[in-house]
C-alpha positions in Angstrom: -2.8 -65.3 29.6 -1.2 -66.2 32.7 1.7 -67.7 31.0 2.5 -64.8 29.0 2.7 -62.5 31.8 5.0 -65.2 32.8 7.3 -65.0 30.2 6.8 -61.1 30.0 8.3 -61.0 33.4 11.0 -63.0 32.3 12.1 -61.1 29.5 12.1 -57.7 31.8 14.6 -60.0 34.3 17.1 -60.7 31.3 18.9 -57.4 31.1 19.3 -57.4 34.4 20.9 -60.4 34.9 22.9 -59.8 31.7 24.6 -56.4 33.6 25.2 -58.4 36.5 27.4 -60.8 34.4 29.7 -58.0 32.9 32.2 -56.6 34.2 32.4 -53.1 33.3 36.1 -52.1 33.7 36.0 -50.5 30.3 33.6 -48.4 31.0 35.6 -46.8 33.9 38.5 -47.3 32.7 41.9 -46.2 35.4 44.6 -44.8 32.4 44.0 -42.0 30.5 44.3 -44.1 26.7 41.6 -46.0 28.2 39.5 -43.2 28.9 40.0 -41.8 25.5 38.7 -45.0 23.9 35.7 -45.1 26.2 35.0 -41.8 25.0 34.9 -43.1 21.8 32.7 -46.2 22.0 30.4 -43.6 24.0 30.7 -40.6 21.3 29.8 -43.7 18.5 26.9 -45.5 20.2 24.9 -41.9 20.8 25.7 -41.1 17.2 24.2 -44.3 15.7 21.2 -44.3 18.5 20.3 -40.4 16.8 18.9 -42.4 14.2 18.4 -46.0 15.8 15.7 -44.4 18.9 13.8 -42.6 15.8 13.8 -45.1 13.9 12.1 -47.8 16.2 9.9 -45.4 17.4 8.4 -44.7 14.3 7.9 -48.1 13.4 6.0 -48.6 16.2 4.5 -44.9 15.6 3.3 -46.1 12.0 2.2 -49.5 12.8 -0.4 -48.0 15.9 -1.8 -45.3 13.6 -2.1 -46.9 10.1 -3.3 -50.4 11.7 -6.2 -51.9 10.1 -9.1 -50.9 12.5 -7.8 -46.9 12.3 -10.5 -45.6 9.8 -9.8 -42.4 10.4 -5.8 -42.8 9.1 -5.0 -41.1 6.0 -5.2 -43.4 3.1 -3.3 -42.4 0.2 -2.6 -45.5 -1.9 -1.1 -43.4 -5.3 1.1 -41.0 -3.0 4.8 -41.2 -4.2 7.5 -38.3 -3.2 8.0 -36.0 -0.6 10.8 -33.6 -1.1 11.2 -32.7 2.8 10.7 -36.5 3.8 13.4 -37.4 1.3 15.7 -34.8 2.5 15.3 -35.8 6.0 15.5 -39.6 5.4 19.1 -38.1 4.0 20.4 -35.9 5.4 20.3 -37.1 8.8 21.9 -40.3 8.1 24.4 -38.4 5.5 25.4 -36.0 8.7 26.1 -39.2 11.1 28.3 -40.6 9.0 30.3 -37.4 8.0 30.8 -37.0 12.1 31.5 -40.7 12.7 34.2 -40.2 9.9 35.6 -37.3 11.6 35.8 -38.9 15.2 36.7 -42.2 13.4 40.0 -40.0 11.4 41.1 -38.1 14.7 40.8 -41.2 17.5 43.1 -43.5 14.8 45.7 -41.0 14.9 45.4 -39.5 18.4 45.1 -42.9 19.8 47.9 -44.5 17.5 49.4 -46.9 20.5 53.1 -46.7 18.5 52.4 -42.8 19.3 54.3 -41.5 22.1 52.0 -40.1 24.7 51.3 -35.8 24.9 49.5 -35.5 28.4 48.8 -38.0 31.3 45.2 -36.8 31.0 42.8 -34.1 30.1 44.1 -31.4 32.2 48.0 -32.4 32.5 50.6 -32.4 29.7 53.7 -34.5 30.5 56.3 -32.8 32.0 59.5 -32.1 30.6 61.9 -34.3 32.4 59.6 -36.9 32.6 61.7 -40.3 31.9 59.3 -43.0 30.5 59.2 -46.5 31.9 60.1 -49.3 29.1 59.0 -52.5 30.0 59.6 -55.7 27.4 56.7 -58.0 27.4 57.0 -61.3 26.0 53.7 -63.4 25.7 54.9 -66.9 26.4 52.8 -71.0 26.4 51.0 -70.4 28.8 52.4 -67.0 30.8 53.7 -63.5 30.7 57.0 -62.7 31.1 58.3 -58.8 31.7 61.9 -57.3 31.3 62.1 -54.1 32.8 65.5 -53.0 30.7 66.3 -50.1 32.8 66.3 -51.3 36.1 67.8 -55.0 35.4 64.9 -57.0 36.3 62.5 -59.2 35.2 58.8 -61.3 36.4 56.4 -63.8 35.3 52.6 -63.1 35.8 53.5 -59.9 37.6 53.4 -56.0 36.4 53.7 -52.4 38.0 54.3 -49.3 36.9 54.2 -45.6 38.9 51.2 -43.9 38.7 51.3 -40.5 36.1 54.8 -42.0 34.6 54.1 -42.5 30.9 54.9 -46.5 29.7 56.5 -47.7 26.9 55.7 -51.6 25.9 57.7 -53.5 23.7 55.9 -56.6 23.2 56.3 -59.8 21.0 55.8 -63.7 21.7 58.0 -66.5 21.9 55.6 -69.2 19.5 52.5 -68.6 18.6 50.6 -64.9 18.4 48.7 -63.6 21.6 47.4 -60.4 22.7 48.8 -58.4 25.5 45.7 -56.8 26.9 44.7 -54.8 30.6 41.2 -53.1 30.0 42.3 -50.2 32.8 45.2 -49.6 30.9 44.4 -49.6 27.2 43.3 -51.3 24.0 44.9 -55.0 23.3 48.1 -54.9 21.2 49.0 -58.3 19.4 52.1 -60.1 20.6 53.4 -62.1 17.4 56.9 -63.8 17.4 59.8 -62.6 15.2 58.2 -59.2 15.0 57.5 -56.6 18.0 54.6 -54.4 18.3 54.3 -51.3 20.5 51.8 -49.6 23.4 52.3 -46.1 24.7 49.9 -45.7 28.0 49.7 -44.7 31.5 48.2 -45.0 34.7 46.1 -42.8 36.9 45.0 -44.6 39.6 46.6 -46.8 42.2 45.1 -50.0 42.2 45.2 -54.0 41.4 44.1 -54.5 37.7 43.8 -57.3 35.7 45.8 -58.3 32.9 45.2 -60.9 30.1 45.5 -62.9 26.7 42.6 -61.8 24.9 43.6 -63.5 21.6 43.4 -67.6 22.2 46.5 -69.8 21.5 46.0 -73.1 23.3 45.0 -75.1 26.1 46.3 -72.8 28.7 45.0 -70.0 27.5 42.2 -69.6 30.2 45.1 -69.3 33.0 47.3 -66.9 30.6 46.3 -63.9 33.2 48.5 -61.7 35.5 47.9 -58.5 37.6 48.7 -55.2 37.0 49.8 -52.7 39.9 49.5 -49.0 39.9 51.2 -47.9 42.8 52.5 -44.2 43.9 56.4 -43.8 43.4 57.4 -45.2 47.1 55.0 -47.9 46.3 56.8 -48.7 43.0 60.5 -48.0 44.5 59.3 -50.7 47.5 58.2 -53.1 44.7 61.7 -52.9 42.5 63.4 -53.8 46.1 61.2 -56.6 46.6 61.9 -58.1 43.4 65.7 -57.7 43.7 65.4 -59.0 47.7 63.7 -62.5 46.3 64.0 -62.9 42.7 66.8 -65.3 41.3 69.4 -65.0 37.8 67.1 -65.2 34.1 70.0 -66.1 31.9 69.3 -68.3 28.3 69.4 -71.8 30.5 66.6 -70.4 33.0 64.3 -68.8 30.1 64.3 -72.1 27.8 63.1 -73.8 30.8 60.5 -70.9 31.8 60.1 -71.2 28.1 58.6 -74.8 28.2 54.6 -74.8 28.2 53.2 -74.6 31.5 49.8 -73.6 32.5 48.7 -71.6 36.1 52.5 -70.2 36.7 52.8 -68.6 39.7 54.5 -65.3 39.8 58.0 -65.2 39.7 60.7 -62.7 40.4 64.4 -62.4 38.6 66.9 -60.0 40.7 68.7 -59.6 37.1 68.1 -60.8 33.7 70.6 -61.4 30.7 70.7 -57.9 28.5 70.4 -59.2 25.5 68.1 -61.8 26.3 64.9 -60.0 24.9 66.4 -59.5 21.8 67.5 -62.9 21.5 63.6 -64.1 22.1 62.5 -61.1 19.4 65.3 -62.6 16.9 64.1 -66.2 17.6 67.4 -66.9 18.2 67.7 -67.6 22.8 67.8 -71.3 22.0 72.0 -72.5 21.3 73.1 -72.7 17.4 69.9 -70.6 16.0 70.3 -67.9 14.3 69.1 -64.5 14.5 66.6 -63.1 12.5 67.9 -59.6 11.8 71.7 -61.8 11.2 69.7 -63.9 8.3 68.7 -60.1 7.4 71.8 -58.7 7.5 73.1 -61.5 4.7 69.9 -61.3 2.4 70.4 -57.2 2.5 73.9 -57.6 1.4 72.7 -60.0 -1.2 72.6 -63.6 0.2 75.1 -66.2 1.2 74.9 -68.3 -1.9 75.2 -72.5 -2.0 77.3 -72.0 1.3 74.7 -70.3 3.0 72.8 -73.7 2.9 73.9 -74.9 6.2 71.5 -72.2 7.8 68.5 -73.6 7.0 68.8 -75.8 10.3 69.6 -72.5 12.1 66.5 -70.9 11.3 64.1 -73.8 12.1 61.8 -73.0 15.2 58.7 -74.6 14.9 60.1 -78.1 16.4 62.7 -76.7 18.8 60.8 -78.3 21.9 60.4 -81.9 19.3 63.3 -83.6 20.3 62.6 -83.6 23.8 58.9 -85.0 23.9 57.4 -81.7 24.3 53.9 -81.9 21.7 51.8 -79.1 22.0 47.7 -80.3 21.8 46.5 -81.0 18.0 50.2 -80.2 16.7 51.1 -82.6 13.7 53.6 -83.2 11.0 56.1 -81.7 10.3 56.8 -79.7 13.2 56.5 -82.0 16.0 56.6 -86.0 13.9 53.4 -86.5 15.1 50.6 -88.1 12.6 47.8 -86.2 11.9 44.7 -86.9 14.2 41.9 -86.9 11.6 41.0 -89.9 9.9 42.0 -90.6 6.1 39.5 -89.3 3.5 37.7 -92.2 1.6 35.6 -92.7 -1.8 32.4 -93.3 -2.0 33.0 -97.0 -2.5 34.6 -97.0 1.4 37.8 -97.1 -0.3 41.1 -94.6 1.5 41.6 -92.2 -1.2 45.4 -91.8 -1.6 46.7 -88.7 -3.1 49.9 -90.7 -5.3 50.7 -89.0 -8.2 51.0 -91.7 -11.6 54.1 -91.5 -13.3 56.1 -89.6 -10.1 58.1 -93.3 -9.3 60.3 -93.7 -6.6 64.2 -93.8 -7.0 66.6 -95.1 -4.1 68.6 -92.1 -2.8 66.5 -89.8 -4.7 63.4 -89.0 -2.3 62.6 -85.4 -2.2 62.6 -84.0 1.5 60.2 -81.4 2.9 61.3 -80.1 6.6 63.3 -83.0 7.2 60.5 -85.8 6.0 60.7 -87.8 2.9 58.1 -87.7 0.2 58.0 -91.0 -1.2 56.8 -91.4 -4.9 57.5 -87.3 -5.2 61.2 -88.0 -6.4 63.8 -87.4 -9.8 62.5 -90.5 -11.0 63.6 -92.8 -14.4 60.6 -91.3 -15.9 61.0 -88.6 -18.1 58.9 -85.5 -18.4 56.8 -84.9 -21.1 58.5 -83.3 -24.0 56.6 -80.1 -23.6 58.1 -79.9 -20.4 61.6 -79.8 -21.8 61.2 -77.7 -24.9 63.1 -74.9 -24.9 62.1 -73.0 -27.9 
């Protein structure tokens, strides 16, 4: 007995200690898309708990009064249907759904983050000659970098924005997807490379928030974290000055070094950035003699470049660009980086390696098939014919 009051006492300590582990920033949330989505999570739960509290309670309801020692329970062993029990058991559930489907259908359109914003919150629309702010964010190995196009300047790990000005994010990645995410803000948008993705918000509040990676993409992802300042419009004006007092020149040379992976980047400011810089990282193209995606675009709209347009294929290669100079991202292998593979060959059951050559595919000198720049032995135009099936025509 004594030990399972123990443990009784235990279990009543666990949600506490579970609240005091969580940080509950979305849940008072500081920007008005935020606020909306709370609503949401908070409008869903007490739908589903209309039936999920009934539910349990019953259950417990039914297993007090029908137990085996209740004599006095009703006992109806050949009992089958109940019209107003069946239309309750449906009805209810049938009603949930139909008003989860409705807030569900609104909240996806209402709260579309490539929709441009109506009000700053529930009592204010947007004024008329209210100027958004556009800020470029590009999700880099292991840090954030933001352009802010309009006023020429650019930081690493570092973000403000006016409170009650309206936001617009452009955001992509320079390698691998991420996710561009500040829980006083709004929902996470996913930063991929080669393709740019949108986020309409704004800011009520002043304040320090956090900002994050909430989508993993290596060994410095824990670190990939920056902060997020709401400030009032002298606030903001002092912060612009501040980066254009201390920050240095982001041209190509200085972002393909910033480019590099790095983990726990300080923040950085850039007085001026290149203006077609974040174009060049959307395009894939900041790095000398690539091309740019919406170029190689441009020639397969007007219907390709034919044989001559085979010289491009080294143009558009971007997975090894940081190869050549001894730059290996952890657990990358062949063929982007040269590396071998780390796991260990397969073998038979006999203990034997199991190799994967392909009889009758023979080797010719000069003839080796290439795949990204490695040969494929054995895969090759060999003196072999194919089989006659292969080669008939009619």
């Amino acid at each position: 007995m004594p030990k399972l009051m123990k443990f009784s006492r235990l279990l009543s300590v666990l949600p506490l200690l579970f609240l005091a582990g969580c940080n509950m920033v979305v849940m008072a949330p500081s920007g008005d898309i935020a606020v909306q989505q709370r609503d949401l999570i908070i409008i869903s739960t007490v739908l589903m708990l209309l039936i999920i509290i009934p539910v349990i309670f019953l259950t417990l309801l039914f297993a007090w009064r029908y137990r085996h020692s209740n004599t006095a329970a009703t006992y109806a062993p050949e009992w089958h249907h109940s019209t107003r029990l069946e239309i309750v058991i449906w009805a209810a559930p049938l009603a949930i759904i139909i008003a989860l489907g409705a807030v569900t259908w609104i909240s996806t359109h209402k709260l579309d983050p490539y929709r441009p914003l109506d009000r700053l919150d529930a009592e204010r629309t947007i004024p008329a000659d209210t100027k958004p702010l556009t800020v470029e964010v590009v999700a880099l190995d292991w840090k954030w970098l933001f352009f802010y196009p309009e006023l020429g300047i650019a930081t690493v790990n570092e973000l403000a924005a006016p409170v009650d000005m309206p936001i617009n994010f452009k955001i992509t990645a320079s390698s691998v997807m991420n996710s561009f995410y500040i829980p006083a803000l709004a929902g996470q948008i996913y930063a991929m490379p080669g393709m740019e993705t949108k986020l309409h918000a704004v800011i009520n509040k002043e304040g320090e928030y956090e900002g994050f990676s909430a989508n993993y993409s290596g060994s410095g992802f824990s670190h990939m974290r920056f902060k997020f300042h709401g400030l009032g419009r002298e606030g903001f004006d002092t912060w612009v000055a501040q980066v254009k007092q201390k920050g240095t020149m982001l041209n190509r040379d200085a972002y393909l070094k910033l480019e590099k992976p790095s983990e726990k980047e300080p923040v950085r400011y850039f007085a001026g950035a290149d203006a077609d810089l974040y174009d060049a990282i959307l395009n894939m193209c900041a790095t000398p003699g690539k091309m740019c995606m919406n170029e190689m675009m441009h020639i397969d709209m007007t219907g390709g470049g034919g044989k001559e347009s085979a010289e491009n294929r080294d143009k558009l290669q971007y997975d090894n660009r940081h190869a050549d100079e001894g730059i290996v991202a952890p657990a990358a292998t062949v063929p982007a980086t040269g590396a071998p593979a780390r796991s260990e060959p397969a073998k038979s059951s006999d203990g034997n390696s199991m190799q994967h050559d392909m009889p009758g595919m023979q080797s010719t000198p000069g003839m080796d098939m290439q795949r990204d720049g490695h040969s494929m032995p054995g895969m090759t135009n060999g003196a072999d014919p194919a089989p006659a099936q292969l080669n008939d025509n009619n």
